[in-house]
Steps between C-alpha positions, in 0.01 A plus 500: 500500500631851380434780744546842327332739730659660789104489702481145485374315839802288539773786392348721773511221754819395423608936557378476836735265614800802443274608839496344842154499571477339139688220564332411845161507362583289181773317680737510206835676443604594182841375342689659215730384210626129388774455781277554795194322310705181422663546870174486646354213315814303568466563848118284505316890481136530440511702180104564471491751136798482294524847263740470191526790247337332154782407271669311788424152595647263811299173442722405885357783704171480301429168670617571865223805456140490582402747268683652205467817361645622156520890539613804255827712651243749610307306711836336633638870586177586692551203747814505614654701723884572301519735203613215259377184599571210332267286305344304742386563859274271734244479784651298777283312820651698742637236785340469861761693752342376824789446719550105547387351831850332506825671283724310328843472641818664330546883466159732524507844374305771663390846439412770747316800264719446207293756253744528216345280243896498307598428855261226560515314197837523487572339837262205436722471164803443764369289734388268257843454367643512845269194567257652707211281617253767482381872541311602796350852429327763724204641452646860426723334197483594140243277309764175368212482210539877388678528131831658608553229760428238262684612240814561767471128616564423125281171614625415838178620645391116367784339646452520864175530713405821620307576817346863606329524885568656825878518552551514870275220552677266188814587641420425853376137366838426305705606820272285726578231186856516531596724255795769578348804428751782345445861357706750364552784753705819539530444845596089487869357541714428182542126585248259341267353704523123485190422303465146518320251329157712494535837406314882480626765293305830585570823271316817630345770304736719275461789716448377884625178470386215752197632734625474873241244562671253269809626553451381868481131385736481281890473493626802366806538287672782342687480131841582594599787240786625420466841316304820603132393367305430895243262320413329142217460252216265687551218183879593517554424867249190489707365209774474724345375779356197341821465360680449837212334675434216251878439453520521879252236521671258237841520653 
């Protein structure tokens, strides 16, 4: 089926996901370009309407969709959220972030306000190459289904479960679990915490980094630094952290 009109039902639908309140009533993100659309149907995805400009074809992503869509450039352009897009673009079942009743074991990532969506997506990016278990988000987080996070994760965002609820009382559950709980804080020692077999990660907002309340709980550590900079980049300065933690924990 051709669409040629920008008015259509299902092109207007499909716009609303670029907005929150969009995406939580249809509970579908939207996904852009052939890297992140193969990506996420690699990754076992629920791609529910497949989009592809007419004159292109993918008989593979075609089949992994539950609807397909042929679409002029027009139409295309008045979807998605990036100046150029490329051909194809796709509605995604967005996945269920209720935190677990029991976390996995290994390395957890959490995030204390982190509102950056550059900064978000690009620390889930990290932690899933740094072997993180998962990503525990609070409530005051960017939205890990908006298009600039997605498009930061560059498809990580399907690699790794992600969880979004009250922080204080997730954290306080892991702790009481055995997990070490650490956070990056200007006021923590410059010596690693031992993190053990079961470990927290927890980055604070770019601006007032870990609230005192979690702060409190948590094993607080400082990046050594060596120049005249007193703090980094919230994705910079996680980067690093996951780095040392989840070699930490393998050695």
């Amino acid at each position: 089926m051709l669409i040629q009109s920008t008015q259509n039902d299902t092109v207007k639908r499909t716009r609303s996901l670029a907005a929150k309140k969009g995406r939580q009533e249809t509970g579908l993100h939207l996904i852009e370009g052939e890297r992140l659309v193969r990506e996420a149907i690699a990754s076992g995805a629920q791609i529910a309407e497949l989009f592809m400009e007419e004159g292109r074809e993918a008989e593979d992503m075609a089949r992994s969709a539950q609807r397909v869509y042929t679409v002029t450039r027009r139409v295309l352009e008045s979807m998605t959220d990036t100046g150029t897009p490329q051909w194809v673009c796709a509605s995604v079942h967005t996945p269920d972030t209720i935190p677990p009743e029991s976390y996995p074991e290994g390395f957890i990532v959490a995030l204390d306000r982190v509102q950056d969506p550059g900064n978000l997506g690009t620390i889930l990016r990290t932690a899933d190459a740094m072997g993180a278990s998962g990503l525990l988000l609070s409530k005051g987080c960017a939205d890990p289904f908006s298009p600039k996070v997605l498009r930061s994760t560059m498809g990580s965002v399907y690699h790794i479960p992600l969880w979004q609820g009250e922080l204080i009382d997730e954290l306080s559950c892991l702790a009481a679990a055995g997990y070490t709980l650490i956070c990056g804080h200007l006021e923590g020692g410059e010596t690693l915490p031992a993190p053990g077999k079961n470990c927290v990660l927890v980055i604070g907002n770019e601006g007032s980094g870990v609230s005192d309340e979690i702060g409190d709980i948590c094993e607080k550590y400082r990046l050594p630094m060596f120049g005249r900079a007193e703090s980094l980049n919230a994705s910079v300065a996680a980067g690093i952290l996951m780095y040392e933690i989840s070699r930490a924990m393998r050695e």
